[in-house]
Each structure stands twice: as structure tokens, then as C-alpha cells.
C-alpha positions, 0 to 999 in steps of 0.5 A, spaced: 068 737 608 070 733 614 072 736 621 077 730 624 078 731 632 084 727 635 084 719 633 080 720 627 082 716 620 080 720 613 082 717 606 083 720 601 081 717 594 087 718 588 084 722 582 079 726 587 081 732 589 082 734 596 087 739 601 086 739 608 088 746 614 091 744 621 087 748 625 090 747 631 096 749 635 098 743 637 098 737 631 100 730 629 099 727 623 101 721 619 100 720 612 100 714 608 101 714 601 100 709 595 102 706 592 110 708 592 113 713 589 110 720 592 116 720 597 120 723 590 116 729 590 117 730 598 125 728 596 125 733 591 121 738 593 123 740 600 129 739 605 132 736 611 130 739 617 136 743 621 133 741 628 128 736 631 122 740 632 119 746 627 123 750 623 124 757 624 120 762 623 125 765 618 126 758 615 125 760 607 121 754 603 120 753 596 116 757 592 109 756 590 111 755 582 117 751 583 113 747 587 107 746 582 112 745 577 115 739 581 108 736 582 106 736 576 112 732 573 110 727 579 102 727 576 100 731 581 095 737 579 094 742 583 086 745 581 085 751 587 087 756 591 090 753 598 084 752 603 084 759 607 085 759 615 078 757 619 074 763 622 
């Protein structure tokens, strides 16, 4: 497990399982992918933002089994629960 703080770099090997939890109130990430091809999955999975900024706390997202089955069809396996909030 690795505890990243602001300006940390964390990669993630292909073929390694891995998940990560924002534990913060305030958070920015950038991700990079390689090679291309994984912004398929984002295009099909999720859904252009109505405003710049978080979503409402209504805002309805795709369930957990439509997901997995997008993901699968994109080599991606899910092995696990998601991580549960930090204590």
C-alpha cells in the first residue's frame, strides 16, 4: 500500500492488480494510460459532465455489473471488492 501526499508519482504496472481511494476532501489527479486505447472504455463507460465542477449529488452513474461487463470487453478484470473508506 502506498499513502501518496501532494506531488507524489505512483505507477501502476499492466498485468498487476491495483485500485486506489481519494481520502481527501480536496483532490486532483492525473492519470496516464498506455498504451492508447483505454479512453474507449472511459467514452463508453461514462458520460459528458453537465457543468465544470462535481457532478450533483443526484447524478445517477452506471451500475457496478454494466460496468464490469464494459470493462471486461476492454481486457480489463476486476479481482475484488472496491477499497472501503480509510478509518
Amino acid at each position: 500500500m502506498i499513502e501518496a501526499v501532494a506531488g507524489s508519482l505512483v505507477y501502476g504496472p499492466r498485468d498487476v492488480a491495483h485500485a486506489f481511494r481519494v481520502d481527501s476532501d480536496e483532490a486532483r489527479l492525473l492519470l496516464f494510460f498506455g498504451p492508447a486505447g483505454v479512453e474507449r472504455f472511459f467514452r463508453e463507460a461514462g458520460k459528458p459532465a453537465r457543468s465544470v465542477g462535481l457532478p450533483p449529488a443526484d447524478e445517477q452513474f452506471i451500475d457496478l455489473g454494466a460496468l464490469m461487463k464494459i470493462g471486461n470487453s476492454y481486457g480489463q478484470e476486476y479481482v475484488g471488492s472496491p477499497l472501503p473508506p480509510k478509518d
